[in-house]
N, C-alpha and C positions, 0 to 999 in steps of 0.2 A: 259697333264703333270702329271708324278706321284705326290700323295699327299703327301709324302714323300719329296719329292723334295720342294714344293707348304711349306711345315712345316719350312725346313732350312734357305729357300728363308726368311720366314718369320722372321725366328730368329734373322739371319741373318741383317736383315733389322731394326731391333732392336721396332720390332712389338711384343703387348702381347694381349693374351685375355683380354674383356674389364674385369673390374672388378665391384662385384656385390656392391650396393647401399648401404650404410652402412645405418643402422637404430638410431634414433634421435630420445630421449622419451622429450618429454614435459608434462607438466601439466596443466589445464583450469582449475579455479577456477570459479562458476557461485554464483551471490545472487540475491536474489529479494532485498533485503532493505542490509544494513551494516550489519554483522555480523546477517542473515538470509540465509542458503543454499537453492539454490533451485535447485532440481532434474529435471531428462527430458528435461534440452535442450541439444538440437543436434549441434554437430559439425563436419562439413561438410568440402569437399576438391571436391571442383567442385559441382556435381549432387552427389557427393558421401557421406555415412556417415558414419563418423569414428568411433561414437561413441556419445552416453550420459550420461549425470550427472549422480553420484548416489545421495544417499540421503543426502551425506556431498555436494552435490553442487560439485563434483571432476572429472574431468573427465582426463586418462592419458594414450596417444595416442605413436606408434611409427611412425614418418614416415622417410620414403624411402628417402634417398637424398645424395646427397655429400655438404662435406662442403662447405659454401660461396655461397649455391643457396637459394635464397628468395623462399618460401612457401606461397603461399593465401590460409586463410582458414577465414569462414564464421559460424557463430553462430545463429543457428533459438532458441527463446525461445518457452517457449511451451506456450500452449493457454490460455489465461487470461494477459499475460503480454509483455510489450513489448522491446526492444532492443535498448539502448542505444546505444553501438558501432558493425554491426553490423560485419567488418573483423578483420579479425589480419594477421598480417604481419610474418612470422617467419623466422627466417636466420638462420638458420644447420651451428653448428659447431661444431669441430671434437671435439666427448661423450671424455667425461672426466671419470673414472669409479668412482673415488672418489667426483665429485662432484656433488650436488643433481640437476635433470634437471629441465631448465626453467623452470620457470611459469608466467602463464598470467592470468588475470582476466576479467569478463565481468558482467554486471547489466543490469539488467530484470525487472526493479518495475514493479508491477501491473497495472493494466489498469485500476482498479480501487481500491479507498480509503473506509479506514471504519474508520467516526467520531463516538466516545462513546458519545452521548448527554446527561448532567445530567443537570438537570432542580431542581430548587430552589425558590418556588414563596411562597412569603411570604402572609399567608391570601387567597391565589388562591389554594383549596381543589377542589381535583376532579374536574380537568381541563385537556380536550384532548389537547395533545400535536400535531399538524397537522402538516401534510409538502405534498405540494399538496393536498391539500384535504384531504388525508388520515391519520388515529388515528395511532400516532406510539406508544405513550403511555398515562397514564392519571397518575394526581398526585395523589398521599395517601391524606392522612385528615391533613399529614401536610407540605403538599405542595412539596413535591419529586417525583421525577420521572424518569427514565433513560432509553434510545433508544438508537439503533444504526443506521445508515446513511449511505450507502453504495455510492459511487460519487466519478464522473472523476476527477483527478486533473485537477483544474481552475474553475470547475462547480462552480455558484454561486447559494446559497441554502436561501431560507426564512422559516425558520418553525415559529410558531405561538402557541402560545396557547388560546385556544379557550373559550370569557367569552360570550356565547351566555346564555347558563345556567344561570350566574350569571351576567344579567344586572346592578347592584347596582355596581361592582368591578367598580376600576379605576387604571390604565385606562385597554382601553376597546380590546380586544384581540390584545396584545403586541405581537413583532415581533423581529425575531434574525436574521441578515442579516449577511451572510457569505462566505467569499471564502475558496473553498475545498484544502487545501496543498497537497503538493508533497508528503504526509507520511501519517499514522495513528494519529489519534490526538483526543484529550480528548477537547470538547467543555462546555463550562458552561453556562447556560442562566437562567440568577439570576434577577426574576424579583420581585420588591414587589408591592403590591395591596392596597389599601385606601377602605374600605367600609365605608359609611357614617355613621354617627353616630345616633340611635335613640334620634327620635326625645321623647322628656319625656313628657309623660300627666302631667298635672296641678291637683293638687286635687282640685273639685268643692269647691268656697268659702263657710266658713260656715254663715249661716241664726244668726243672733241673736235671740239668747233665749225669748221668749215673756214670756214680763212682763206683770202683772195684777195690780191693785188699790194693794195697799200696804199700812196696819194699821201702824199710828204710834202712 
């Protein structure tokens, strides 16, 4: 059959070329904590990747679709943190040119927390601060001292400070028992110390002055 003919037939039949997929800009907002961006996660559309964060946490994609078709798209955080939600769902509707496009956001906390540990031990000078075993810090001469603590959130942590040095303290290497939060967090471990009091020498009694025969 001529193509010509095969063209009419088509018109005719009220047939059109398909038409191309109109493009859909969205927007991915990433944080690791609230109002903290985080760069380098990926977002994905199948095995595919669309794209990553920049260093505002942004990432602003177009994709291919006609209106009214549902989009799965999938977000890997990058390494050290983990992914709360980890799809999103998106529904293409026909671009508006005046209005700013979607946005969606996703969180990524860390996979691990950092406790500030400030230590305040009253009368306990130069005392190692341990946690397992190990010296994170030691106090000044008047009893301060500050570490940082690196741990999973829910980890349960015991640091100690350590009166081996000073067996006379009391009491005798106190202990901070804690569970690690969901965030960064300032820890205080305010302990005070009792040393006993010198004991005070007596001055040797004094002898009576000896008397001799006495004129009267």
């Amino acid at each position: 059959m001529d193509k010509r003919l095969v063209c009419v037939l088509a018109v005719l039949a009220g047939c059109a070329p398909p038409a191309h997929p109109k493009l859909h800009r969205i927007r991915v907002n990433v944080v690791s904590d609230p109002g903290l961006p985080l760069p380098d996660a990926a977002l994905r559309a199948g095995a595919r990747t669309l794209a990553h964060s920049d260093e505002s946490g942004t990432i602003e994609v177009e994709l291919p679709g006609t209106p009214g078709e549902l989009v799965k798209l999938t977000l890997s955080c990058p390494e050290g943190y983990r992914a709360q939600e980890t799809e999103l769902s998106v529904l293409l509707r026909e671009p508006q040119p005046a209005e700013p496009p979607p946005e969606f956001s996703f969180a990524c906390p860390p996979l691990s927390r950092t406790l500030v540990v400030a230590v305040r031990a009253d009368h306990g000078a130069h005392l190692p601060l341990r946690f397992l075993g190990e010296e994170l810090a030691r106090t000044d001469g008047s009893g301060t001292a500050h570490a940082l603590v690196h741990a999973k959130p829910g980890d349960a942590l015991t640091l100690t400070l350590d009166t081996s040095a000073e067996p006379q303290l009391m009491p005798q290497h106190p202990e901070l028992k804690l569970s690690v939060p969901d965030h960064d967090d300032l820890v205080v471990f305010d302990q005070a110390f009792k040393r006993p009091k010198p004991k005070l020498k007596r001055a040797p009694a004094k002898l009576p002055e000896p008397t001799g025969p006495q004129r009267f």
